[in-house]
C-alpha positions in Angstrom: 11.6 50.0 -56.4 10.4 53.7 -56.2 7.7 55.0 -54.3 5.5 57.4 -55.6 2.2 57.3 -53.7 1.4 56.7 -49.9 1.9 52.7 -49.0 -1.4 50.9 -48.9 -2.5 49.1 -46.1 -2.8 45.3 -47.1 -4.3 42.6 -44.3 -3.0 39.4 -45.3 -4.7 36.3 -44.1 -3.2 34.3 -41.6 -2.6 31.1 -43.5 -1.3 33.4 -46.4 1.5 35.2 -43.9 2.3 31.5 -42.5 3.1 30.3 -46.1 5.2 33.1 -46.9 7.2 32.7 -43.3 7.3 29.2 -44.1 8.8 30.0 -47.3 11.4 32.8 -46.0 9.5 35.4 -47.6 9.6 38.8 -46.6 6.9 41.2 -46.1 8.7 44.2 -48.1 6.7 46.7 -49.7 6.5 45.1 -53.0 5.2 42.1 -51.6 2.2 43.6 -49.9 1.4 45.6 -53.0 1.2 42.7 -55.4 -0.7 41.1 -52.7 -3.0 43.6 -52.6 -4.0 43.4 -56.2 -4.7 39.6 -55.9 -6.8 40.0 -52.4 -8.2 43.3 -54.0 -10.1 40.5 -56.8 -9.5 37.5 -55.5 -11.0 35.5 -58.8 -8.8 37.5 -61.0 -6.3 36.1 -62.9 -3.5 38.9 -64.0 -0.6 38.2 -66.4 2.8 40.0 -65.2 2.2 42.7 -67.5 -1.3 43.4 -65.8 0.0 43.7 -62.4 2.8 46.1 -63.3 0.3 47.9 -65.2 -1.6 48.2 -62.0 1.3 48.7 -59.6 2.4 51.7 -61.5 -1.1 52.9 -61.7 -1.0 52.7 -57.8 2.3 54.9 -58.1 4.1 52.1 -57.2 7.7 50.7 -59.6 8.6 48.1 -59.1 11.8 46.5 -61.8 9.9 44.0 -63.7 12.1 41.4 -63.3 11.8 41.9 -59.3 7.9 41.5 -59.8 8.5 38.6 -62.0 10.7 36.6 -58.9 8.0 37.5 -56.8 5.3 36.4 -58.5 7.3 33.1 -59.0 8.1 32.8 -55.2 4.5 33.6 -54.3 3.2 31.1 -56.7 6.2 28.7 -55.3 4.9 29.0 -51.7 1.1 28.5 -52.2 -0.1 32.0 -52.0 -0.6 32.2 -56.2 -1.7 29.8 -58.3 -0.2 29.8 -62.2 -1.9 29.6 -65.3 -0.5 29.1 -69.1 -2.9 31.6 -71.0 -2.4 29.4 -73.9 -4.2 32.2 -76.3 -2.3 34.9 -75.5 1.1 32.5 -74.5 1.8 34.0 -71.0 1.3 33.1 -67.8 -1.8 34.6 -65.5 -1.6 34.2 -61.4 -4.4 34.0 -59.5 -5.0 33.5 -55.8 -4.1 30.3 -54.4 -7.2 28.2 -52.4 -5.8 27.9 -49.2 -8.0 24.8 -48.0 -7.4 23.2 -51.1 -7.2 19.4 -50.6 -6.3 17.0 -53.5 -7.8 18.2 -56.7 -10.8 21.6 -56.7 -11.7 21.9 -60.3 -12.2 25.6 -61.5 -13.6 27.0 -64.3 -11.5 30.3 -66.2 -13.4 32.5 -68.4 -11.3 32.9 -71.7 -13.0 36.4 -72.3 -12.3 38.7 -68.8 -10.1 35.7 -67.5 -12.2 35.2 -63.8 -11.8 32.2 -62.4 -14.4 30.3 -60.4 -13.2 27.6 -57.9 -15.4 24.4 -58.2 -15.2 23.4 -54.7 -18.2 20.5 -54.9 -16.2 17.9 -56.7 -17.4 15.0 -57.0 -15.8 12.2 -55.1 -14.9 10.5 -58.6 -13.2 13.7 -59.5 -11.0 14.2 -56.2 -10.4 10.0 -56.7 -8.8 10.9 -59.8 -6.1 13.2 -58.3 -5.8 10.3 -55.6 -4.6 8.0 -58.0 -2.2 10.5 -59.9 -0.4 10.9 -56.6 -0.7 7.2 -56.3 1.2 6.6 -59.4 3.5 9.4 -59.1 4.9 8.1 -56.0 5.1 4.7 -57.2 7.7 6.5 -60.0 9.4 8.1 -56.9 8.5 11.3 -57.8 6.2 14.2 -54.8 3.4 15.5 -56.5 2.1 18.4 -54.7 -0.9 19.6 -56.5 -3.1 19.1 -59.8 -4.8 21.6 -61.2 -8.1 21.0 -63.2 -9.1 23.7 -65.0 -12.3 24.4 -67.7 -12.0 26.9 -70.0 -14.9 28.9 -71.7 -17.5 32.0 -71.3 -18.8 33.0 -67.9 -22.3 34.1 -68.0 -21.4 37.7 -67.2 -19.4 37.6 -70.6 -22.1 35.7 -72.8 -24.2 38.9 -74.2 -27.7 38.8 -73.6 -27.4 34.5 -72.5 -29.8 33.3 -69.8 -27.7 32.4 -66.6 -28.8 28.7 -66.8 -26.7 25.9 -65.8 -26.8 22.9 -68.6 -28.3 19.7 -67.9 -25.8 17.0 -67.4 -25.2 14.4 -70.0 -25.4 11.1 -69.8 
């Protein structure tokens, strides 16, 4: 990695430094850059391609494979989150909820690619995770996390749309 511009300073969260102690992760340049892009918007969602696009905007290179591993080991520990972006077939990382607990449903905007976490689920909804780790360990397999996601327009990308919410169907 070549640095091109002054480093810029990047707080990270306390829960987000434990998991990447936890994990053995160091806190090398690159790693507080990249993290800087995610805590810069945390409901972004960037491909790899995106965030090199970004870091070298920031005068920062980084070797693409390097920022590939590290967006793998970030998303490893807990501090990302991945997404297949079926429609373009890659892989966006977003910020990873650090309070999640069981299942929190989000919704990801398939026009700028936000995501919204949908931290009121209902209890049926966080039941249903319940019971996928119930039946995975009965298989002897750890799940670790299930990720819910609903795809669609936010209302900042639906031209000239009301911001209504729709009434629930019975």
């Amino acid at each position: 990695m070549t640095e091109r511009a002054p480093k810029e300073p990047v707080t990270v969260p306390a829960e987000m430094q434990a998991r990447l102690e936890q994990a053995g992760l160091r806190r090398t340049l690159a790693t507080r850059a990249v993290l800087g892009l995610f805590l810069a918007s945390p409901q972004g969602a960037i491909t790899h391609a995106q965030a090199q696009q970004s870091l070298t905007a920031r005068g920062l290179d980084i070797n693409r494979v390097t920022l590939y591993r590290l967006l793998d080991r970030l998303a490893a520990c807990g501090v990302l989150q991945r997404h297949a972006d079926d429609g373009a077939r890659t892989w966006r990382f977003s910020l990873a909820d650090p309070l999640q607990d069981g299942v929190v449903p989000r919704f990801e905007c398939d026009a700028c690619h936000r995501q919204f976490r949908l931290t009121e689920a209902s209890e049926p909804t966080r039941a249903v995770a319940s019971d996928l780790f119930r039946t995975l360990a009965s298989l002897g397999h750890q799940g670790q996390r299930v990720d819910l996601s609903i795809h669609g327009t936010c209302a900042g990308c639906i031209p000239d749309a009301p911001c209504t919410t729709p009434e629930p169907q019975a």
